[in-house]
C-alpha positions in Angstrom: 0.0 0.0 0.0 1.7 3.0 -1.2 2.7 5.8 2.0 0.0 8.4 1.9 -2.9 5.8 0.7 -1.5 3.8 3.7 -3.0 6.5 6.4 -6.1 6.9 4.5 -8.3 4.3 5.3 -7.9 5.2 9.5 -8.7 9.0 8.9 -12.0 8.2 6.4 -14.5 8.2 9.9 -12.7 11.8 11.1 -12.0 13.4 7.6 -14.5 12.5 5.5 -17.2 15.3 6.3 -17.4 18.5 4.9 -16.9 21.2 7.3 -19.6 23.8 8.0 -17.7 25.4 11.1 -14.4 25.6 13.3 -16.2 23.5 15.5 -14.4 20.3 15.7 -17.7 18.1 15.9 -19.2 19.8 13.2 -15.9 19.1 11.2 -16.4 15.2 12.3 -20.0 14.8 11.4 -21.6 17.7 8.8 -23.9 18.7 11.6 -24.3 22.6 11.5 -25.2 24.6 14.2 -28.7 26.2 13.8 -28.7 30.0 14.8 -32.6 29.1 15.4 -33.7 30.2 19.2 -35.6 27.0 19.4 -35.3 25.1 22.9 -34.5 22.1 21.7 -32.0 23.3 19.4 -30.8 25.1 21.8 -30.3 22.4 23.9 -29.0 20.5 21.1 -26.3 23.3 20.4 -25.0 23.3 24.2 -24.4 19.8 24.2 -22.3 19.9 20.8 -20.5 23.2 22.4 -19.8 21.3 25.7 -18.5 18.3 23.7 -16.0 20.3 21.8 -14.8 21.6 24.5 -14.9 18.4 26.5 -12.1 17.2 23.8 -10.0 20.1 23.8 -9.8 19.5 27.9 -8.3 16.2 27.0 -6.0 17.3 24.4 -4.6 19.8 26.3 -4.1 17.5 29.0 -2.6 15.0 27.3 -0.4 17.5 25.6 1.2 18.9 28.8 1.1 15.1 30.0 3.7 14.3 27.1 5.6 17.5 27.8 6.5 16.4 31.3 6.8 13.0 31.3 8.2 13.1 27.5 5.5 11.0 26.0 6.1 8.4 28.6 3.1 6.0 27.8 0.9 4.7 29.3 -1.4 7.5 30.9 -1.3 7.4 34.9 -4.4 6.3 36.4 -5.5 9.6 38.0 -5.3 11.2 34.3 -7.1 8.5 32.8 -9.7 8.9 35.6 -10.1 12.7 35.2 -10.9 12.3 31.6 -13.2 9.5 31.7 -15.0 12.0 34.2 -14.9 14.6 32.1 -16.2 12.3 28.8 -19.3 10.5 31.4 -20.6 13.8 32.0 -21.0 14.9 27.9 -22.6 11.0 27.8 -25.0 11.4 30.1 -26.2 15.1 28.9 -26.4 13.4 25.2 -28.5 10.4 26.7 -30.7 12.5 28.7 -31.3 14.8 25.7 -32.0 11.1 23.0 -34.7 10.1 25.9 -36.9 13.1 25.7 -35.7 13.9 21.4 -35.3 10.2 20.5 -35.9 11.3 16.6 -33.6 13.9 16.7 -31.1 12.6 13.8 -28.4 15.5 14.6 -28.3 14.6 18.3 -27.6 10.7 16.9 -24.8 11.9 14.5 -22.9 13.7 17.0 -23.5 11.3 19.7 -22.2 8.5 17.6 -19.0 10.7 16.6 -18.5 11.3 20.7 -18.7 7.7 21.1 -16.1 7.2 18.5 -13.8 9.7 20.0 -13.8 7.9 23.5 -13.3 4.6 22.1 -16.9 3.1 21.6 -17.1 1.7 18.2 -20.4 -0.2 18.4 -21.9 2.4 20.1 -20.8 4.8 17.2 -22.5 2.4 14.7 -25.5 2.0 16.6 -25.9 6.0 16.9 -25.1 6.7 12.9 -27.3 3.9 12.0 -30.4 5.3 13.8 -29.2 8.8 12.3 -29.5 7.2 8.8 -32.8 5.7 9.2 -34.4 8.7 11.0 -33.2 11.1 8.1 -32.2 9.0 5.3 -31.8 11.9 3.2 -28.8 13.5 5.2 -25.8 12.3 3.4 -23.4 12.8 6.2 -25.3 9.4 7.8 -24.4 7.6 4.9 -20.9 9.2 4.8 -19.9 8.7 8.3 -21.1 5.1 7.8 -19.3 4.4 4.5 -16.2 5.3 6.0 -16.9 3.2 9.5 -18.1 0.0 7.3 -14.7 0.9 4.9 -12.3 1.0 8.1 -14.1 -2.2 10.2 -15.9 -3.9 7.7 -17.9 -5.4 6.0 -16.5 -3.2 2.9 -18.8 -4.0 0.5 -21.1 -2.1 2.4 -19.1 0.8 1.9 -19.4 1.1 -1.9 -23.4 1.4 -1.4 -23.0 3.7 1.5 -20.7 6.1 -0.3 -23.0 6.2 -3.6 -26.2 7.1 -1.6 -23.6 10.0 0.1 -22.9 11.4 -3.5 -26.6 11.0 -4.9 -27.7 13.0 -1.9 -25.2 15.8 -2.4 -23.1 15.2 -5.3 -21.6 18.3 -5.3 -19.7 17.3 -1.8 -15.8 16.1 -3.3 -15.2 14.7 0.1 -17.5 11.9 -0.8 -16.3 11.1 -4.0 -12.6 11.2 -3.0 -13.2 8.9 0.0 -15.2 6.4 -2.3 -12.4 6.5 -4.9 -10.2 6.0 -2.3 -12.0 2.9 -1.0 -12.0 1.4 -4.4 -8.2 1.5 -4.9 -7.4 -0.2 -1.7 -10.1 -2.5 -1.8 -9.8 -3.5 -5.6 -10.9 -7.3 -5.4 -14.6 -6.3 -3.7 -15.0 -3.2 -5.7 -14.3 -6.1 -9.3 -16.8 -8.1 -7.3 -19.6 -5.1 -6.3 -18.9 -2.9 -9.7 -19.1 -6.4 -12.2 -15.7 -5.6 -14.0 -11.9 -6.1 -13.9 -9.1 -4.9 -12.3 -8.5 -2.3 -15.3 -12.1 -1.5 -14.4 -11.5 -0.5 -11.0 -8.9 1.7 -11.7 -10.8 3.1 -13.8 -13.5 3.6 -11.5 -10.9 5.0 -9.1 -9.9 7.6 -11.1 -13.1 8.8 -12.6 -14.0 9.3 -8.7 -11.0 11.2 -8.0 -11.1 13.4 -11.3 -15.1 14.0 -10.6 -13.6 15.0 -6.8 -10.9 17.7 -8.3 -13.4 19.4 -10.9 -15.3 20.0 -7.3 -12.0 21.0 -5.4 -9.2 21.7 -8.6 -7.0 23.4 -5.2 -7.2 20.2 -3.5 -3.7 18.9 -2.5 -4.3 15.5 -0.6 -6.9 14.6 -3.3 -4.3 15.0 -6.5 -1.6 13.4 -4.3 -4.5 10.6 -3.8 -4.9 10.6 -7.1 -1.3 10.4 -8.1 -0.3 7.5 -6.0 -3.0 5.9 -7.3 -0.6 5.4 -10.4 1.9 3.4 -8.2 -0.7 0.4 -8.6 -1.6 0.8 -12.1 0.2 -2.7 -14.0 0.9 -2.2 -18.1 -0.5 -4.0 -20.3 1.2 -7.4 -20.7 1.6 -7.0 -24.8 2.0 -8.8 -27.6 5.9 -8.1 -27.6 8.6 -6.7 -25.2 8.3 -3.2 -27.1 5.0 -3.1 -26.7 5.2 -3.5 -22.9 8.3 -1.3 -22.8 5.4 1.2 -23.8 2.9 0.6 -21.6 5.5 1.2 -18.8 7.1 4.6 -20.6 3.1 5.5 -20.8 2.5 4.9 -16.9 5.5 6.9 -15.5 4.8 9.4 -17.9 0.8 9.9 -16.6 2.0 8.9 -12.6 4.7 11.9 -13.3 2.4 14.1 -14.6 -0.3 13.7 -11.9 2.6 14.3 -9.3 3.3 17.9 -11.3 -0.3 18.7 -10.9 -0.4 18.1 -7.1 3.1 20.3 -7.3 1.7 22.4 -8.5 -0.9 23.2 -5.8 1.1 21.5 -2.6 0.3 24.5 0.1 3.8 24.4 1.3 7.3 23.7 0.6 7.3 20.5 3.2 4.6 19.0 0.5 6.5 20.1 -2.5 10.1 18.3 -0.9 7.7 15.5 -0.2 6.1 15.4 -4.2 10.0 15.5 -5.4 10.6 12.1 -3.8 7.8 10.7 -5.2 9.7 12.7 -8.9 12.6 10.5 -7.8 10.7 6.9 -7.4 9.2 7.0 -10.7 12.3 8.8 -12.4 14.4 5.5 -11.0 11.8 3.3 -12.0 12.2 4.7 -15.8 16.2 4.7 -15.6 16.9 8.3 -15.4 19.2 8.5 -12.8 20.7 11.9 -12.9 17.1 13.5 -12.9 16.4 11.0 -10.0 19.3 12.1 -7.7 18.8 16.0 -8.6 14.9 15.9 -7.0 16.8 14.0 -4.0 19.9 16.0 -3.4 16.8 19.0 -3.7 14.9 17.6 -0.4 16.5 19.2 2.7 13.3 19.5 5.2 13.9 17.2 8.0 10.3 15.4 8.0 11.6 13.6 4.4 15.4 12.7 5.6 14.5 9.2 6.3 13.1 8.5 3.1 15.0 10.4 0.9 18.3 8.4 2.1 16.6 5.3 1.4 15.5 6.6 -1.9 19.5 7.3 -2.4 20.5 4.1 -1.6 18.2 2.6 -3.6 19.4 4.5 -6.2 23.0 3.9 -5.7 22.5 0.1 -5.9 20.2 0.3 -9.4 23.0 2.7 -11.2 25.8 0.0 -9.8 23.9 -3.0 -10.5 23.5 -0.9 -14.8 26.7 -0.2 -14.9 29.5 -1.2 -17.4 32.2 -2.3 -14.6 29.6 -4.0 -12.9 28.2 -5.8 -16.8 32.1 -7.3 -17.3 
């Protein structure tokens, strides 16, 4: 699984959702926060306030746990008490609002992306499943479960989940890039659910992910989505060595050109560095070596250090391994 596709599938349930406001659980489930003066929605809004803050307590917490004990692991008992105190008392206010608003579909949403925060998975389910079939026409039900069923299984519940998303709002890219993401790294049940082949699936893939950037054209993570999609794309097998010399020349040349485009729009120059690597695996995959170890011997910024030395040593060994001492 190539590196950033790798992280993809465990941030579909917290990334997947358009965002309406700051607010991280409006971030985490679509739910927007009606100005409306409404007691119930009032109610409604206070809870969804008290949980946000509730998991900033406990980030900061953590945080200045990590800064004194150095990220010393596991949490001490008293810390892990305090914020299991702090999490019963947002539980209980969302339970106590369900009893008296049990077909409120927002208060389900947001209750099943609490649960998820703190750990409860089946409750989390449970919560976006009753959202889904009180409103089945909010697409953020159908999104948060697509990604959930995507992440835990079954997956081939996914694909279903993440079409009813985009029918429901099609002009939401989130939804098709997560669904086209699902589809690359799940490539046997998308054959089986879509009826077609491999070559079908990647073409399904990247009709998703170039319907998702005509919605977002700034979108970096989406073209680098889209771009190491190419990593898994196999050439045609041929009728003749030339033939599938080709088909090789052809895929470097498109998996190059989709990592200019996400160049192109990277938002800083820790993403571009990171892009040039990717310049280098494909350039050392087509033989050209001194373009290879140029984008290297370019990457300075310490996050990419690792794999850019890996990348040189890699390269080292393939322009030893070609070379004419090394032939006799």
């Amino acid at each position: 699984m190539s590196d950033l596709l790798a992280g993809a599938l465990s941030v579909l349930l917290s990334t997947n959702q358009p965002a309406a406001l700051s607010n991280l659980v409006v971030q985490q489930t679509g739910v927007p926060l009606s100005a409306t003066n409404d007691p119930v929605e009032v109610e409604f809004r206070a809870i969804v306030q008290a949980d946000d803050k509730a998991r900033d307590e406990v980030d900061q917490w953590v945080d200045e746990y990590d800064q004194v004990s150095g990220g010393k692991r596991p949490l001490p008992v008293e810390l892990n008490r305090k914020i299991e105190t702090n999490y019963d008392a947002i539980r209980h206010r969302y339970d106590d609002f369900i009893l008296t608003h049990t077909n409120h579909a927002k208060v389900h949403l947001a209750y099943g992306s609490f649960l998820g925060e703190i750990g409860d998975v089946p409750g989390m389910e449970t919560e976006w499943e009753t959202a889904r079939r009180i409103d089945p026409k909010d697409p953020a039900a159908w999104n948060n479960l697509a990604g959930f069923y995507a992440h835990d299984g079954p997956v081939e519940k996914a694909f279903p989940y993440f079409e009813k998303a985009i029918e429901l709002n099609p002009k939401e890219p989130e939804y098709r890039h997560s669904l086209g993401t699902v589809v690359f790294l799940f490539r046997k049940d998308a054959a089986i659910y879509y009826h077609t082949n491999e070559t079908g699936v990647f073409n399904k893939a990247f009709e998703l992910y170039h319907s998702a950037m005509a919605l977002s054209p700034g979108n970096f993570k989406l073209a680098a989505d889209v771009a190491q999609t190419w990593y898994g794309v196999k050439p045609d097998r041929g009728d003749s060595e030339e033939a599938r010399k080709l088909a090789q020349e052809k895929i470097v040349i498109n998996g190059l050109r989709a990592w200019t485009n996400a160049y192109t729009i990277a938002p800083d120059d820790e993403d571009r560095q990171g892009v040039l690597l990717h310049y280098a695996r494909w350039q050392m995959a087509a033989g050209r070596y001194n373009e290879a170890r140029a984008n290297l011997l370019a990457v300075t910024n310490e996050t990419h250090l690792a794999m850019r030395d890996r990348l040189m040593h890699s390269l080292t060994n393939r322009e030893t391994a070609t070379s004419p001492e090394t032939a006799k």
